[in-house]
C-alpha positions, 0 to 999 in steps of 0.5 A: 500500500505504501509503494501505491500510494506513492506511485499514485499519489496524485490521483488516490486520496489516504481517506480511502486507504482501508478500502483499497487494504481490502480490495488489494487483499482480495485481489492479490490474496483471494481472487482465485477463491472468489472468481473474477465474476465475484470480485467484479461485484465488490469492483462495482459497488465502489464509485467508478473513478476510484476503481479505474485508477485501482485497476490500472496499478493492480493488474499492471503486471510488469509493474508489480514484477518491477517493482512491488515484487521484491518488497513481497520477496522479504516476506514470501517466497518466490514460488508463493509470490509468482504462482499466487499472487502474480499469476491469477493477476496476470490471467484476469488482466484482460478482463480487469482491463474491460472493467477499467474501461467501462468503469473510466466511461462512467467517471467521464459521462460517456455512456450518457453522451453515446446515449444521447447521440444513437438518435433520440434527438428530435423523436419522441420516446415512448412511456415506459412503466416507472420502476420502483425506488427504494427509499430510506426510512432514515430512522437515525438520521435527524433532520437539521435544525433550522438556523434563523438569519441573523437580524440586523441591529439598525446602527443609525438613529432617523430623526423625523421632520420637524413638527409644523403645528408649533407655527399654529399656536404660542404659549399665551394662547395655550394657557389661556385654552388650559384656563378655559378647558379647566372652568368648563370641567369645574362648571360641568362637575358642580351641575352634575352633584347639584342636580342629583335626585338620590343624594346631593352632595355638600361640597367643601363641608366634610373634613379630611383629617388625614393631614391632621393625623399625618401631622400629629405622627410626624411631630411625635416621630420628631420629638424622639430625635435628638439632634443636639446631643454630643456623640460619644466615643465609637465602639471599637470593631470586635475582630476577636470573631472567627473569621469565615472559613470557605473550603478550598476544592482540587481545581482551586489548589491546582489553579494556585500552584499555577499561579506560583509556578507561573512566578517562579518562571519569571523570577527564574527568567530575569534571574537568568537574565542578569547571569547571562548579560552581566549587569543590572537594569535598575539604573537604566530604568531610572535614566529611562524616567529621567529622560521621559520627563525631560522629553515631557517638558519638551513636548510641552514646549512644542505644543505651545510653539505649535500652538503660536504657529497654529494662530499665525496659520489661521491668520494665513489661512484667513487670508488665502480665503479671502485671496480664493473667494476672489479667485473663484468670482472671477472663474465663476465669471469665466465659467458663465462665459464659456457655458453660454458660448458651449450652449450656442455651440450645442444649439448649432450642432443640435441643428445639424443632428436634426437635418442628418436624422431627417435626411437618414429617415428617408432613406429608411423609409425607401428601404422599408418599401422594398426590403422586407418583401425580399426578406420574407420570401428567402425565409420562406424558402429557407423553411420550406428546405429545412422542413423537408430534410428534417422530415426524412430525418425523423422517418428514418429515425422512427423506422430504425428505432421501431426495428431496434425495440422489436429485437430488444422485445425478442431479446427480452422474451428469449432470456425470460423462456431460458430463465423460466426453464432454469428455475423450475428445476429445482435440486432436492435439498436436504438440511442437516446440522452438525455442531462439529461442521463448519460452513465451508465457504472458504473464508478466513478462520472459517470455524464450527459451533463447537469451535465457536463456544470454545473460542468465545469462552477463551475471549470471555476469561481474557476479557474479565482480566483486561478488565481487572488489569484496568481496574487496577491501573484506574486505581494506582493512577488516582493514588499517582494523583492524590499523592501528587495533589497532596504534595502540590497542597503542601508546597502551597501552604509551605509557600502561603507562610512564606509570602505572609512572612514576606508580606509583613516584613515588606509592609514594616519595610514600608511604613519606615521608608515612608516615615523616613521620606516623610522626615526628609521632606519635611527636611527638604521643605524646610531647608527650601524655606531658610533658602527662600528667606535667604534669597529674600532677604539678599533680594531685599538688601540689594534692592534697598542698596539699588535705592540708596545708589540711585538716591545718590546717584540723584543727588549727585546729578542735581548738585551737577544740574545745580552747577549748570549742567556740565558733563550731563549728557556725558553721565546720560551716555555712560549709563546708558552704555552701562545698560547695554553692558549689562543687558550684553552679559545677561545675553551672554549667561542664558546663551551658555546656560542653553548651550550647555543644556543643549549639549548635555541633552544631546549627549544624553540622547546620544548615550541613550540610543547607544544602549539602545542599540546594545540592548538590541543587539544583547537581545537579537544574539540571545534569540539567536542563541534561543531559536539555535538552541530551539532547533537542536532540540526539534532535530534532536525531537525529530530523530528521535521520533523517526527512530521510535518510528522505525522501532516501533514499525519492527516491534510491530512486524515481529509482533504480527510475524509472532502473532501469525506463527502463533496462530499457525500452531494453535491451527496445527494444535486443533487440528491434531487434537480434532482431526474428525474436525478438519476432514469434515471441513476440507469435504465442506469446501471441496463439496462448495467448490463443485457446487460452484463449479457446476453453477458457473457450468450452468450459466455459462451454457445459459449465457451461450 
C-alpha cells in the first residue's frame, strides 16, 4: 500500500486507504477463491473513478514484477509470490482491463453522451412503466435544525421632520385654552352633584383629617430625635470573631500552584537574565524616567510653539480665503462665459443632428418599401428546405428505432423462456446440522459451533482480566494523583507562610521608608524655606542698596544740574552704555546656560540610543542563541521520533510475524487434537467448490 500510494499519489486520496487494504487483499490474496465474476461485484459497488485508477496499478503486471515484487520477496517466497499472487493477476488482466474501461466511461459521462447521440434527438420516446425506488426510512438520521438569519441591529438613529403645528399656536394662547378647558370641567362637575335626585352632595363641608393625623405622627416621630446631643466615643470593631472559613476544592489548589509556578518562571527568567548579560537594569530604568520627563517638558514646549504657529496659520489661512473667494468670482465669471458660448455651440450642432436624422429617415423609409418583401420570401424558402430534410430525418429515425425495440422485445422474451426453464428445476435439498461442521465457504478462520463456544469462552476469561488489569491501573493512577495533589497542597501552604512572612516584613519595610521620606521632606521643605528667606532677604538688601545708589546717584546729578549742567549728557551716555553692558552679559549667561543644556541633552540622547542599540543587539544574539538552541532540540525531537518510528514499525512486524506463527500452531494444535474436525471441513469446501463449479457450468451454457 505504501509503494501505491506513492506511485499514485496524485490521483488516490489516504481517506480511502482501508478500502483499497481490502480490495488489494482480495485481489492479490483471494481472487482465485472468489472468481473474477465475484470480485467484479465488490469492483462495482465502489464509485467508478476510484476503481479505474485501482485497476490500472493492480493488474499492471510488469509493474508489480518491477517493482512491488521484491518488497513481497522479504516476506514470501518466490514460488508463493509468482504462482499466487502474480499469476491469477496476470490471467484476469484482460478482463480487469474491460472493467477499467467501462468503469473510466462512467467517471467521464460517456455512456450518457453515446446515449444521447444513437438518435433520440428530435423523436419522441415512448412511456415506459416507472420502476420502483427504494427509499430510506432514515430512522437515525435527524433532520437539521433550522438556523434563523441573523437580524440586523439598525446602527443609525432617523430623526423625523420637524413638527409644523408649533407655527399654529404660542404659549399665551395655550394657557389661556388650559384656563378655559379647566372652568368648563369645574362648571360641568358642580351641575352634575347639584342636580342629583338620590343624594346631593355638600361640597367643601366634610373634613379630611388625614393631614391632621399625618401631622400629629410626624411631630411625635420628631420629638424622639435628638439632634443636639454630643456623640460619644465609637465602639471599637470586635475582630476577636472567627473569621469565615470557605473550603478550598482540587481545581482551586491546582489553579494556585499555577499561579506560583507561573512566578517562579519569571523570577527564574530575569534571574537568568542578569547571569547571562552581566549587569543590572535598575539604573537604566531610572535614566529611562529621567529622560521621559525631560522629553515631557519638551513636548510641552512644542505644543505651545505649535500652538503660536497654529494662530499665525489661521491668520494665513484667513487670508488665502479671502485671496480664493476672489479667485473663484472671477472663474465663476469665466465659467458663465464659456457655458453660454458651449450652449450656442450645442444649439448649432443640435441643428445639424436634426437635418442628418431627417435626411437618414428617408432613406429608411425607401428601404422599408422594398426590403422586407425580399426578406420574407428567402425565409420562406429557407423553411420550406429545412422542413423537408428534417422530415426524412425523423422517418428514418422512427423506422430504425421501431426495428431496434422489436429485437430488444425478442431479446427480452428469449432470456425470460431460458430463465423460466432454469428455475423450475429445482435440486432436492436436504438440511442437516452438525455442531462439529463448519460452513465451508472458504473464508478466513472459517470455524464450527463447537469451535465457536470454545473460542468465545477463551475471549470471555481474557476479557474479565483486561478488565481487572484496568481496574487496577484506574486505581494506582488516582493514588499517582492524590499523592501528587497532596504534595502540590503542601508546597502551597509551605509557600502561603512564606509570602505572609514576606508580606509583613515588606509592609514594616514600608511604613519606615515612608516615615523616613516623610522626615526628609519635611527636611527638604524646610531647608527650601531658610533658602527662600535667604534669597529674600539678599533680594531685599540689594534692592534697598539699588535705592540708596540711585538716591545718590540723584543727588549727585542735581548738585551737577545745580552747577549748570556740565558733563550731563556725558553721565546720560555712560549709563546708558552701562545698560547695554549689562543687558550684553545677561545675553551672554542664558546663551551658555542653553548651550550647555543643549549639549548635555544631546549627549544624553546620544548615550541613550547607544544602549539602545546594545540592548538590541544583547537581545537579537540571545534569540539567536534561543531559536539555535530551539532547533537542536526539534532535530534532536525529530530523530528521535523517526527512530521510535522505525522501532516501533519492527516491534510491530515481529509482533504480527509472532502473532501469525502463533496462530499457525494453535491451527496445527486443533487440528491434531480434532482431526474428525478438519476432514469434515476440507469435504465442506471441496463439496462448495463443485457446487460452484457446476453453477458457473450452468450459466455459462445459459449465457451461450
Amino acid at each position: 500500500m505504501s509503494q501505491f500510494y506513492n506511485d499514485m499519489a496524485a490521483s488516490v486520496l489516504r481517506a480511502d486507504y482501508t478500502l483499497y487494504l481490502v480490495l488489494a487483499y482480495l485481489t492479490l490474496f483471494r481472487l482465485e477463491e472468489l472468481t473474477f465474476t465475484e470480485y467484479r461485484k465488490f469492483i462495482e459497488s465502489q464509485e467508478p473513478d476510484k476503481m479505474s485508477v485501482f485497476l490500472s496499478y493492480t493488474f499492471d503486471t510488469e509493474h508489480l514484477t518491477n517493482t512491488v515484487k521484491w518488497d513481497w520477496l522479504k516476506i514470501f517466497d518466490l514460488e508463493y509470490v509468482e504462482g499466487s499472487m502474480l499469476r491469477p493477476i496476470a490471467e484476469s488482466a484482460a478482463l480487469a482491463e474491460k472493467i477499467r474501461v467501462d468503469m473510466l466511461a462512467k467517471a467521464s459521462g460517456l455512456a450518457a453522451e453515446k446515449e444521447a447521440s444513437e438518435g433520440r434527438a428530435g423523436i419522441p420516446e415512448l412511456p415506459k412503466k416507472k420502476l420502483t425506488r427504494p427509499v430510506s426510512p432514515r430512522l437515525t438520521k435527524p433532520a437539521p435544525r433550522a438556523v434563523p438569519l441573523p437580524e440586523k441591529i439598525p446602527q443609525e438613529v432617523l430623526a423625523g421632520k420637524e413638527p409644523r403645528y408649533l407655527d399654529r399656536t404660542n404659549v399665551a394662547q395655550i394657557e389661556s385654552q388650559k384656563v378655559e378647558r379647566l372652568a368648563l370641567h369645574r362648571e360641568r362637575t358642580l351641575k352634575k352633584y347639584s342636580e342629583s335626585k338620590i343624594q346631593p352632595f355638600k361640597l367643601n363641608e366634610t373634613r379630611n383629617t388625614l393631614r391632621d393625623a399625618r401631622r400629629e405622627a410626624e411631630l411625635k416621630l420628631a420629638s424622639n430625635l435628638q439632634f443636639e446631643a454630643k456623640p460619644g466615643p465609637s465602639k471599637p470593631v470586635d475582630r476577636t470573631a472567627k473569621k469565615p472559613e470557605f473550603r478550598m476544592n482540587a481545581a482551586a489548589y491546582l489553579r494556585e500552584d499555577s499561579l506560583y509556578k507561573k512566578k517562579q518562571a519569571e523570577e527564574a527568567k530575569i534571574i537568568e537574565a542578569y547571569e547571562s548579560e552581566l549587569r543590572d537594569s535598575t539604573e537604566y530604568y531610572q535614566w529611562q524616567t529621567e529622560m521621559r520627563e525631560k522629553d515631557l517638558q519638551g513636548r510641552r514646549e512644542q505644543v505651545e510653539r505649535v500652538r503660536t504657529l497654529a494662530k499665525l496659520s489661521a491668520e494665513e489661512a484667513h487670508l488665502a480665503m479671502e485671496k480664493q473667494r476672489k479667485d473663484n468670482a472671477d472663474l465663476a465669471t469665466r465659467i458663465k462665459a464659456e457655458s453660454a458660448e458651449m450652449k450656442r455651440q450645442k444649439a448649432f450642432e443640435a441643428d445639424m443632428n436634426l437635418l442628418m436624422n431627417r435626411q437618414l429617415i428617408q432613406e429608411m423609409v425607401q428601404v422599408r418599401e422594398h426590403a422586407p418583401k425580399e426578406a420574407q420570401t428567402r425565409l420562406l424558402e429557407q423553411r420550406k428546405e429545412r422542413r423537408t430534410v428534417i422530415h426524412d430525418e425523423i422517418s428514418t429515425l422512427l423506422a430504425e428505432k421501431k426495428e431496434e425495440e422489436r429485437r430488444e422485445l425478442a431479446e427480452r422474451e428469449e432470456r425470460a423462456r431460458q430463465l423460466k426453464a432454469h428455475r423450475e428445476i429445482k435440486p432436492p435439498k436436504v438440511d442437516l446440522f452438525d455442531p462439529t461442521e463448519s460452513v465451508g465457504l472458504g473464508l478466513l478462520d472459517e470455524m464450527s459451533h463447537v469451535e465457536m463456544k470454545e473460542r468465545l469462552a477463551i475471549n470471555r476469561v481474557r476479557e474479565e482480566e483486561r478488565e481487572k488489569s484496568t481496574r487496577q491501573n484506574i486505581l494506582s493512577a488516582k493514588e499517582k494523583k492524590d499523592l501528587n495533589l497532596r504534595k502540590r497542597i503542601d508546597n502551597i501552604e509551605r509557600i502561603r507562610a512564606a509570602a505572609t512572612s514576606a508580606n509583613q516584613a515588606s509592609r514594616e519595610k514600608k511604613r519606615e521608608r515612608e516615615k523616613m521620606e516623610a522626615l526628609k521632606a519635611d527636611e527638604e521643605k524646610n531647608r527650601a524655606n531658610l533658602e527662600l528667606l535667604a534669597s529674600l532677604d539678599a533680594r531685599r538688601e540689594a534692592t534697598v542698596a539699588q535705592r540708596q545708589a540711585l538716591a545718590d546717584e540723584e543727588e549727585r546729578r542735581q548738585a551737577a544740574m545745580a552747577f549748570g549742567g556740565q558733563g550731563g549728557h556725558a553721565s546720560e551716555e555712560k549709563l546708558h552704555q552701562g545698560l547695554l553692558l549689562g543687558a550684553e552679559r545677561e545675553m551672554g549667561l542664558r546663551q551658555g546656560e542653553a548651550q550647555k543644556t543643549s549639549k548635555i541633552y544631546e549627549e544624553t540622547k546620544k548615550k541613550g540610543l547607544e544602549m539602545k542599540e546594545a540592548q538590541a543587539k544583547r537581545t537579537a544574539a540571545s534569540q539567536r542563541r534561543f531559536f539555535a538552541s530551539q532547533a537542536e532540540e526539534v532535530n534532536r525531537k525529530r530523530e528521535e521520533l523517526a527512530r521510535k518510528h522505525k522501532e516501533d514499525a519492527a516491534s510491530k512486524k515481529e509482533a504480527f510475524l509472532a502473532q501469525r506463527e502463533k496462530h499457525k500452531a494453535i491451527k496445527e494444535k486443533i487440528v491434531g487434537l480434532n482431526p474428525y474436525a478438519q476432514s469434515l471441513n476440507e469435504a465442506s469446501k471441496t463439496k462448495r467448490d463443485k457446487q460452484r463449479l457446476a453453477q458457473s457450468q450452468q450459466v455459462n451454457q445459459g449465457n451461450i
